[in-house]
LUMMAR-627283 format. One record per residue (C-alpha): z, x, y. Coordinates in nm, 4 decimals, padded with zeros to 6 digits. Each point is the difference from the previous one (the first is absolute). Layout:
% LUMMAR-627283
R z x y
R Z X Y
...
END
This chain:
% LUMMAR-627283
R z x y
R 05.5458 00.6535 05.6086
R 00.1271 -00.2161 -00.2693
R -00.3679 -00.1974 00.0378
R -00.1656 00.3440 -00.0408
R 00.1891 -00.0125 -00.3166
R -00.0827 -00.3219 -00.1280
R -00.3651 00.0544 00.0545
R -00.0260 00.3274 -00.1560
R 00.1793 -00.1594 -00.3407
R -00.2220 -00.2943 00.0185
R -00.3012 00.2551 00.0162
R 00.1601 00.1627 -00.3153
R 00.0388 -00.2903 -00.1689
R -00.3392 -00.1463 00.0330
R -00.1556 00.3223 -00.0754
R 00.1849 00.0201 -00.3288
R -00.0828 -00.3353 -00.0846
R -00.3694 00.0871 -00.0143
R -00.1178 00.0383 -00.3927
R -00.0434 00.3739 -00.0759
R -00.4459 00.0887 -00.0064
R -00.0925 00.1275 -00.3521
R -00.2332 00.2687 -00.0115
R -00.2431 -00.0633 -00.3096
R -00.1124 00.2819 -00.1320
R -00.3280 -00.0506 -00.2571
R -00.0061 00.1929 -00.3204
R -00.3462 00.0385 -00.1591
R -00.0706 -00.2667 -00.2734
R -00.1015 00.0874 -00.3151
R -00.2392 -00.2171 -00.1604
R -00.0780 00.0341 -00.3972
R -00.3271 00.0439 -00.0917
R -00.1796 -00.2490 -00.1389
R -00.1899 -00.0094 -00.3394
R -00.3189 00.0389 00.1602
R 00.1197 00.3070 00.2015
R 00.1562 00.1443 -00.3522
R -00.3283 -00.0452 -00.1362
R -00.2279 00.1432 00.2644
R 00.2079 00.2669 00.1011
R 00.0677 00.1699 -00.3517
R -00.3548 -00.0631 -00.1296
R -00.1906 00.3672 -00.0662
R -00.2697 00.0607 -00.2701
R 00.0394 00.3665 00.0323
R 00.2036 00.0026 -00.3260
R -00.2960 -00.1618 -00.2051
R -00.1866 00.2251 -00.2923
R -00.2338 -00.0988 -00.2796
R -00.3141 -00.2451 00.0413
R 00.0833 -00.0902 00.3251
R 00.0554 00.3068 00.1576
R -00.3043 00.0504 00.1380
R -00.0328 -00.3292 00.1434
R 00.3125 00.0168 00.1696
R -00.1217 00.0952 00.3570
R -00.2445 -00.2939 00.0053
R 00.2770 -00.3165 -00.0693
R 00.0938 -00.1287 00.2831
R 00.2675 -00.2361 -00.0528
R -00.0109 -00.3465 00.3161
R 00.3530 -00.0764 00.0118
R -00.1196 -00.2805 00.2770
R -00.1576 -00.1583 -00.3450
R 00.2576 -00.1213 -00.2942
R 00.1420 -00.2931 -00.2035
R 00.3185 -00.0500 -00.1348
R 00.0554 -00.1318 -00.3666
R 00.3018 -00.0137 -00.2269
R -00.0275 00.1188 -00.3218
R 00.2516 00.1180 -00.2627
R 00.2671 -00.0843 00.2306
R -00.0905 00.2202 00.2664
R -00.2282 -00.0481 00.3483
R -00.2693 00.2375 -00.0006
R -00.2273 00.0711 00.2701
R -00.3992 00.0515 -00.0623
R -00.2080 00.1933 00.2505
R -00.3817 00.0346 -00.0001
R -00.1037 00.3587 -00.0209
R -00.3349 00.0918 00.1233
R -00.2149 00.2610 -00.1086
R -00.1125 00.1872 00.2948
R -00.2539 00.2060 -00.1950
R -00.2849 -00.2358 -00.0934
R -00.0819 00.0852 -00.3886
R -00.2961 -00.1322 -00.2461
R 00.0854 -00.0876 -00.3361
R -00.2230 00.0854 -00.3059
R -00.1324 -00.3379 -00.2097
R 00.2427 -00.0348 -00.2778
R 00.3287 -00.2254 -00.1109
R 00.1644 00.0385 00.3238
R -00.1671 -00.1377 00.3032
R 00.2644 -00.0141 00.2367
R 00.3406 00.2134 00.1007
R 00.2313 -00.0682 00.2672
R 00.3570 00.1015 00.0949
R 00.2810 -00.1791 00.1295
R 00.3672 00.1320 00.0542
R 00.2862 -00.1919 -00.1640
R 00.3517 00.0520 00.1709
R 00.3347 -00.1250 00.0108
R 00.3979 00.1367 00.0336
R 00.1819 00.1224 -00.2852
R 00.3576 00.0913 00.0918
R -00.0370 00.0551 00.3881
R -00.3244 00.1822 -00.0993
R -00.3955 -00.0503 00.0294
R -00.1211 00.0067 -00.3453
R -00.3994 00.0119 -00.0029
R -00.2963 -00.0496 -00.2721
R -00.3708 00.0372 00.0671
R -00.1941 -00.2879 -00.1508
R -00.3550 00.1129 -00.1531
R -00.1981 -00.3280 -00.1054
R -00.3270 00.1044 -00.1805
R -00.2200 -00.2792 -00.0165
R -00.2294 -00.0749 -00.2779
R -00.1653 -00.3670 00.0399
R -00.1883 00.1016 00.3513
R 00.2793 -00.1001 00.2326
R 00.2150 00.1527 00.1795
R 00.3574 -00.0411 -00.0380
R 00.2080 00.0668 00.3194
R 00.3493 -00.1203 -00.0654
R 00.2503 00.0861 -00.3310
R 00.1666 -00.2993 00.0100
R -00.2937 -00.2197 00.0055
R -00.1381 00.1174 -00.3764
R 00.0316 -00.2869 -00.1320
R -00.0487 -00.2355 00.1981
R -00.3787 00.1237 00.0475
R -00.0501 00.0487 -00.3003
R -00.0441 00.3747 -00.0302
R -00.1507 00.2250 -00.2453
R 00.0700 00.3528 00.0287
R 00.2804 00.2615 -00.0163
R 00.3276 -00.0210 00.2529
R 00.1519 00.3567 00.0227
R 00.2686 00.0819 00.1943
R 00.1349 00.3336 00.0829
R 00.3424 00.1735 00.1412
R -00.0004 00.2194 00.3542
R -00.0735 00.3240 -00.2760
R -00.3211 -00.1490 -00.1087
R 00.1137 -00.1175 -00.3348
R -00.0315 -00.2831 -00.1615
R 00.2528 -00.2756 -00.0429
R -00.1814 -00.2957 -00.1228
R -00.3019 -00.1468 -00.1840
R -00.1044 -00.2971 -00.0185
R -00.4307 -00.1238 -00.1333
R -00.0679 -00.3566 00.1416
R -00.2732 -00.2181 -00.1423
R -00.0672 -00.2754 00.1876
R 00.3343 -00.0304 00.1332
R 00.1971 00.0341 -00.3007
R 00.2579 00.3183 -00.0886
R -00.0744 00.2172 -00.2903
R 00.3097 00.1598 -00.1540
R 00.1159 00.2937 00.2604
R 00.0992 00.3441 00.0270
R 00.3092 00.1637 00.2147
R 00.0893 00.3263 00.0541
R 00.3551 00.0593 -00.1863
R 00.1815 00.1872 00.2976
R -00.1151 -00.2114 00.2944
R 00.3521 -00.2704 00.0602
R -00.2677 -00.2255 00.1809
R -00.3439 00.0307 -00.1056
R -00.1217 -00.1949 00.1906
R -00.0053 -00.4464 00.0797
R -00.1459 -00.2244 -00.2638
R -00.1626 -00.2479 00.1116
R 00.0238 -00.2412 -00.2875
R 00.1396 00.0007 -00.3440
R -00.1237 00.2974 -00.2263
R 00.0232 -00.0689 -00.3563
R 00.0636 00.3704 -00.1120
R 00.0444 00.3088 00.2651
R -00.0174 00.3883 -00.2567
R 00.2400 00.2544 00.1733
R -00.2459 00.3200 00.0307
R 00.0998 00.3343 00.0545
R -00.1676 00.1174 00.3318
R -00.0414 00.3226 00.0487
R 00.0860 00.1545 -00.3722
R -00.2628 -00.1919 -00.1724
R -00.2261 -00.1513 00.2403
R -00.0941 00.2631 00.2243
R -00.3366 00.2220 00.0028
R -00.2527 -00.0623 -00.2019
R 00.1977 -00.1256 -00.2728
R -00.0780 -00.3403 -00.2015
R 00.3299 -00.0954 00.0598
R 00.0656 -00.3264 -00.2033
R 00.3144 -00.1488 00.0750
R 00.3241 00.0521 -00.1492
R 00.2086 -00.2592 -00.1923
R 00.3154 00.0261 00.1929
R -00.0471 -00.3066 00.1478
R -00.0444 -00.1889 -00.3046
R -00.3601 -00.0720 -00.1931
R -00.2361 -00.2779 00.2241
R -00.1559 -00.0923 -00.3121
R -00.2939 -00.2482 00.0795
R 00.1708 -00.2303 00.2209
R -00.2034 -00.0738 00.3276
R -00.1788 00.3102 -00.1056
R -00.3106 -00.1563 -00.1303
R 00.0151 00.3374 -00.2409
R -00.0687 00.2194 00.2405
R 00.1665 00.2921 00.1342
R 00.0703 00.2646 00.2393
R -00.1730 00.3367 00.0025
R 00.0440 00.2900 00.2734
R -00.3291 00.1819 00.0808
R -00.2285 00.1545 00.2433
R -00.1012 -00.3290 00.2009
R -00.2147 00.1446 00.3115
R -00.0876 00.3275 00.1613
R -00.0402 -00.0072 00.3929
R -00.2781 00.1857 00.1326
R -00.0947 00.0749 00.3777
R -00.3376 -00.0382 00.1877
R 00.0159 00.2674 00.2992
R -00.2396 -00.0341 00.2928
R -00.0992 00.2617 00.3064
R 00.1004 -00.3033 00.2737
R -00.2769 00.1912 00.2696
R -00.0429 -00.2420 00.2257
R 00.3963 -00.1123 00.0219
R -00.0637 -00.4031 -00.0330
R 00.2751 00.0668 -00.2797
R -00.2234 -00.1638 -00.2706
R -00.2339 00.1724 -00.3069
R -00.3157 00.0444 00.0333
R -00.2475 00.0608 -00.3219
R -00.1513 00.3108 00.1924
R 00.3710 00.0738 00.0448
R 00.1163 00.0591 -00.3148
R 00.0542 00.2833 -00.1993
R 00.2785 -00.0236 -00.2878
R 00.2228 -00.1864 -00.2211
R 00.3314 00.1610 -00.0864
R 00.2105 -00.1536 -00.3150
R 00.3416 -00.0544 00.0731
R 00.3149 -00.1138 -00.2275
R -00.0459 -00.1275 -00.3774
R 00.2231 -00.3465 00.0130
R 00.2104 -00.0973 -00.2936
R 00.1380 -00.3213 -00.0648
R 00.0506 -00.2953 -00.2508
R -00.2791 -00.2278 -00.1135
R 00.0210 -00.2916 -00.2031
R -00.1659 -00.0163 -00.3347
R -00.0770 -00.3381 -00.1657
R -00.0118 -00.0021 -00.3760
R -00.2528 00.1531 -00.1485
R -00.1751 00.0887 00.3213
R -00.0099 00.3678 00.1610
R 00.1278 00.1518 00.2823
R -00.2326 -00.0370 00.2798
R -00.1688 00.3245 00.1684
R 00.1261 00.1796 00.2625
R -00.1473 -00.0996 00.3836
R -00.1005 00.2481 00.2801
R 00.0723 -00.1035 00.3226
R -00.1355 00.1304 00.3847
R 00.1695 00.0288 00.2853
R -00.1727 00.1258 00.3308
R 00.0517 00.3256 00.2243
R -00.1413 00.1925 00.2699
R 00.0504 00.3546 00.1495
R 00.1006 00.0548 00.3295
R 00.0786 00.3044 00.1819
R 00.2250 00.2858 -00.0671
R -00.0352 -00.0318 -00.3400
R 00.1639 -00.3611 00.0221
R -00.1189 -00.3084 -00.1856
R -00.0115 -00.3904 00.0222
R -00.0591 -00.3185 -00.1068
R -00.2627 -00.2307 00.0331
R -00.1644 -00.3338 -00.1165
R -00.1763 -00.0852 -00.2933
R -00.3551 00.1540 00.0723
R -00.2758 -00.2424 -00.0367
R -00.2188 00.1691 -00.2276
R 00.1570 00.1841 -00.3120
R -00.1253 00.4089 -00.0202
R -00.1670 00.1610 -00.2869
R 00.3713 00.1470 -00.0834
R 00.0685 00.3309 -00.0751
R 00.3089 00.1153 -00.1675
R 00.2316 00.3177 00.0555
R 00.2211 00.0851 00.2353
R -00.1404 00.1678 00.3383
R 00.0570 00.3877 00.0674
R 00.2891 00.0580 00.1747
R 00.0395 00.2023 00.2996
R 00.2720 00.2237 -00.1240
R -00.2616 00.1844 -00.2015
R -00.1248 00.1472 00.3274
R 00.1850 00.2595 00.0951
R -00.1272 00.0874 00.3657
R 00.0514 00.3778 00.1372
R -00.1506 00.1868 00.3093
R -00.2091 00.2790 -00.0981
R -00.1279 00.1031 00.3180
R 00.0270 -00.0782 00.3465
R -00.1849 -00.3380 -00.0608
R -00.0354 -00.0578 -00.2987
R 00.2080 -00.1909 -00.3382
R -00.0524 00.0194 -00.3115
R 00.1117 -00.1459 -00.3580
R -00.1262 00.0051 -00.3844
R 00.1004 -00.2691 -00.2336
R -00.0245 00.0507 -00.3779
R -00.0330 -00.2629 -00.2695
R -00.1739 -00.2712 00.1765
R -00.0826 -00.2261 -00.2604
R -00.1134 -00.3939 00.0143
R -00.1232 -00.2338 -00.2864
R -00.3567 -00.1384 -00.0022
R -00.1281 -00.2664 -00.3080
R -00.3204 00.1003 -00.0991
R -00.2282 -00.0840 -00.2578
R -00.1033 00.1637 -00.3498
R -00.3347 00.0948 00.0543
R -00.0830 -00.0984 -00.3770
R 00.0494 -00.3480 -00.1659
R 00.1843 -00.2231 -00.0071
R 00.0528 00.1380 00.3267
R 00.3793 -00.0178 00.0068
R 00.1889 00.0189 00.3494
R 00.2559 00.2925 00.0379
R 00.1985 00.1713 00.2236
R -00.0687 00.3288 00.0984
R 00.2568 00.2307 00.2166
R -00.1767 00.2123 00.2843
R 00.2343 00.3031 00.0075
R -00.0490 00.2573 00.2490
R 00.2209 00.2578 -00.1202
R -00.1512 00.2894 00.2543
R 00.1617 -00.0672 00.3363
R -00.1380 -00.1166 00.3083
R -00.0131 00.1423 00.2945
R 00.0653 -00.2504 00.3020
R 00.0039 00.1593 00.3777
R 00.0147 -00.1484 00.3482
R 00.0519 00.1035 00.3449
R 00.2946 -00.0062 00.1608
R -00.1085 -00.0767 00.3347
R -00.3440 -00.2032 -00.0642
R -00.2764 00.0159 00.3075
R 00.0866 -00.3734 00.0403
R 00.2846 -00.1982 -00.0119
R 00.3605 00.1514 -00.0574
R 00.1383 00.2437 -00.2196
R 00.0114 -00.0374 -00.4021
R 00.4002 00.0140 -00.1146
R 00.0438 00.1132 -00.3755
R 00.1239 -00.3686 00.0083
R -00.3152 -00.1891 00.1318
R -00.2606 00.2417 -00.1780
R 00.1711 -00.0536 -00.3025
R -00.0318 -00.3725 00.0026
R -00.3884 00.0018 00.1157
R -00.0274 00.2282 -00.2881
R 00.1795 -00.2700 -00.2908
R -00.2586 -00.2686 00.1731
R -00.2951 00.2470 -00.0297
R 00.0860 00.0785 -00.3583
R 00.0989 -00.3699 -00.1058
R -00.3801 -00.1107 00.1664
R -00.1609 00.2620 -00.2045
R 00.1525 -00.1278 -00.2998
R -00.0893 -00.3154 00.0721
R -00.3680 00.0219 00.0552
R -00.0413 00.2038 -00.3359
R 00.2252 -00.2866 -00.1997
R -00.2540 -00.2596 00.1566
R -00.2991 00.1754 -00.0430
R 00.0016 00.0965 -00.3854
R 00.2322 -00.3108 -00.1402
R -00.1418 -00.1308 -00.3280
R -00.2586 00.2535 00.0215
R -00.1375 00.2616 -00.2677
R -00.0333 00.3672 00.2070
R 00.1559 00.3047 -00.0894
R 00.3045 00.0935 00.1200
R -00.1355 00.3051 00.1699
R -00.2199 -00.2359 00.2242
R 00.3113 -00.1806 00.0853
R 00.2031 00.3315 00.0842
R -00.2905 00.1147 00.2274
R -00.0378 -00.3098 00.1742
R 00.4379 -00.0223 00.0434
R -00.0532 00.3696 00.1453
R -00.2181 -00.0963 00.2532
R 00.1897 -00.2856 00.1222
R 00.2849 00.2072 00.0923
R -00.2215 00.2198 00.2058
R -00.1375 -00.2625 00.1525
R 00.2667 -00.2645 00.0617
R 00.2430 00.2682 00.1093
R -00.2499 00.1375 00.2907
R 00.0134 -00.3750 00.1164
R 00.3730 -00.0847 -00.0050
R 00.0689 00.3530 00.1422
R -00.2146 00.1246 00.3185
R -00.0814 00.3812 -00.0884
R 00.1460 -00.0295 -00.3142
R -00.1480 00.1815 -00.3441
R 00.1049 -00.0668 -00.3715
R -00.1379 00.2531 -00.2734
R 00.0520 -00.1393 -00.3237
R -00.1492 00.3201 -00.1647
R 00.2026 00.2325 00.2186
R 00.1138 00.3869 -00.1491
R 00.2736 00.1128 00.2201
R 00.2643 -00.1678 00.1687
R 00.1971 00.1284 00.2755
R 00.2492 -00.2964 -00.0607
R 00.2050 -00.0330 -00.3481
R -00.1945 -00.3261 -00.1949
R 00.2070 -00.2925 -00.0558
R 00.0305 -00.2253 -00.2530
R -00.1659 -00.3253 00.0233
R 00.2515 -00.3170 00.0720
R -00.0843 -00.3427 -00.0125
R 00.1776 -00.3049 00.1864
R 00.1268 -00.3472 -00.1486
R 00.0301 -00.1864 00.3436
R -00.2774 00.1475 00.2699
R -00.0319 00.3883 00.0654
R 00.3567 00.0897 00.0046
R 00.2171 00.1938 00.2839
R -00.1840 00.2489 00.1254
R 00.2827 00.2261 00.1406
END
């Protein structure tokens, strides 16, 4: 018994000799973001008004693609930002424009400015901080996440001119060299619209230092126009036969540098490239290879057709005011060139089955698109027809009639439009155009 005893306390004591298992238990890790995950991750452009508003959906910013430099005491990032819509420029002081986005961290924060470098010596100028050492010529503008600007700086041949700054902006922006003179401008008050807006003093008079004599001045610098094509075969390029209008977009505003006693130089169109596509839904495409006879004004949209069943088949809609310019001639000399405005102020009369023989049924939607295409073709062919030509205006308004008929028979199996129609069993609508392609149709 007593060696029962002994065992059993030597099997105690070896089992409490054994060192006690500790049961690990793993909390998540947390992991601070780094600067290029701050940067990324807080980036949006949805903020951004002004002259680069429109262009905002087409910058594509490749955050696989960026240098580092120091400047002013703080690392900024530069990313290349491509231009996904493929654009013509008109001949004129600026030959190139590219973008690139400039970012860094202020306080725990992403702090952003878009980089616009307008090139005026024939090459293009990728990268802000590499001004001067390739010797550019040409303006350096960079703007805030609202679209304003915060700084501008003229080049010439790789050397500063005196700058500007907006006044409110704590960091306008990285310098990359020494700036003699940088005028504090009021953004918004002063600069904005239309305005001439020469800067304000409170920064202190530049004078002529690193000025050359020159000086700022805020004007209309471009307008951006839009070459629309019927894409009918789908290979997602424009084709001449394809074409049928070219739509002006946004007026851009912006500084320009004037050298002493020069001028301001002219304002430059430029052409970007887009196709329709179904449900009233549009594109973009390359730079066609051959450049249209181009025809201004915005096409009809398809909210002026306002589609309603009449009868047990049958829709019907009348659109008032259609109106279109054509540039004729005088028919007397010198022959001057003019524009004249064919206005049909009667309505006319559009109707289409709603169930055609062939093919599926016609919703208010779909017939109301075919009819903006029918309308925009007619328009067309009477602008191309009679450009720079002497003929009376009532040739022109016969001929614009007939197109509709005609054009809207095509587009619209068993359709009929009645430009000279009486009576209306629909209420006429008034005529709409579109900016940007034929518009919702719902």
């Amino acid at each position: 018994m007593k060696k029962v005893i002994l065992v059993f306390a030597l099997l105690v004591l070896c089992i409490s000799c054994q060192p006690e298992t500790l049961i690990e238990v793993n909390e998540p890790q947390v992991f601070a973001p780094t600067e290029m995950e701050i940067l990324k991750n807080n980036f949006s452009m949805d903020g951004i008004s002004g002259s680069l508003e429109e262009m905002k959906g087409s910058l594509k910013v490749e955050w696989k693609s960026y240098v580092q430099y120091e400047a002013e005491n703080r690392l900024w990032y530069e990313f290349i930002i491509n231009n996904t819509i493929e654009s013509t420029l008109e001949s004129g002081n600026v030959t190139h424009i590219n973008y690139s986005l400039l970012a860094t961290i202020e306080e725990e924060k992403a702090l952003y400015r878009i980089a616009r470098l307008e090139s005026h010596n024939g090459e293009a100028q990728k990268s802000y901080f590499e001004l001067s050492d390739r010797y550019f010529t040409g303006m350096a503008v960079l703007f805030d996440m609202d679209g304003d600007m915060s700084r501008v700086n003229y080049y010439e041949k790789g050397v500063s001119m005196y700058g500007l700054e907006e006044e409110a902006t704590a960091v306008a922006g990285p310098l990359t060299e020494k700036v003699g003179c940088t005028q504090k401008i009021a953004a918004k008050t002063s600069c904005d619209g239309r305005s001439n807006c020469r800067p304000s003093n409170t920064g202190g008079q530049c004078g002529s230092g690193n000025s050359n004599g020159g000086g700022y001045r805020h004007m209309k610098i471009g307008t951006r126009y839009i070459d629309w094509y019927n894409d009918n075969n789908g290979d997602g390029r424009g084709q001449l036969n394809e074409y049928f209008t070219t739509s002006p977009g946004a007026d851009i505003y912006g500084y320009v540098w004037v050298p002493s006693g020069g001028s301001a130089p002219a304002p430059q169109k430029s052409w970007s490239y887009k196709r329709f596509v179904e449900n009233s839904d549009y594109g973009s495409i390359s730079r066609p290879s051959v450049t249209p006879k181009r025809i201004y004004g915005n096409p009809p949209s398809c909210r002026s057709f306002r589609y309603k069943k009449t009868s047990s088949n049958w829709q019907q809609a009348a659109v008032k005011g259609i109106k279109f310019n054509v540039y004729l001639l005088k028919s007397y000399a010198p022959y001057i060139k003019y524009k004249y405005t064919v206005r049909l102020n009667q309505a006319v009369l559009f109707g289409a089955p709603l169930q055609p023989k062939l093919g599926a049924g016609l919703t208010n939607k779909t017939v109301a698109y075919a009819s903006a295409i029918a309308l925009n073709i007619a328009m067309k062919e009477t602008a191309h027809k009679y450009a720079n030509r002497s003929v009376s205006p009532s040739v022109v308004d016969a001929y614009f009639k007939e197109r509709i008929r005609q054009n809207f028979q095509l587009a619209i199996p068993g359709g009929r439009a009645n430009p000279n129609a009486m009576n209306y069993s629909v209420t006429p609508t008034n005529y709409v155009a579109n900016t940007i392609g034929f518009g919702d149709c719902d």
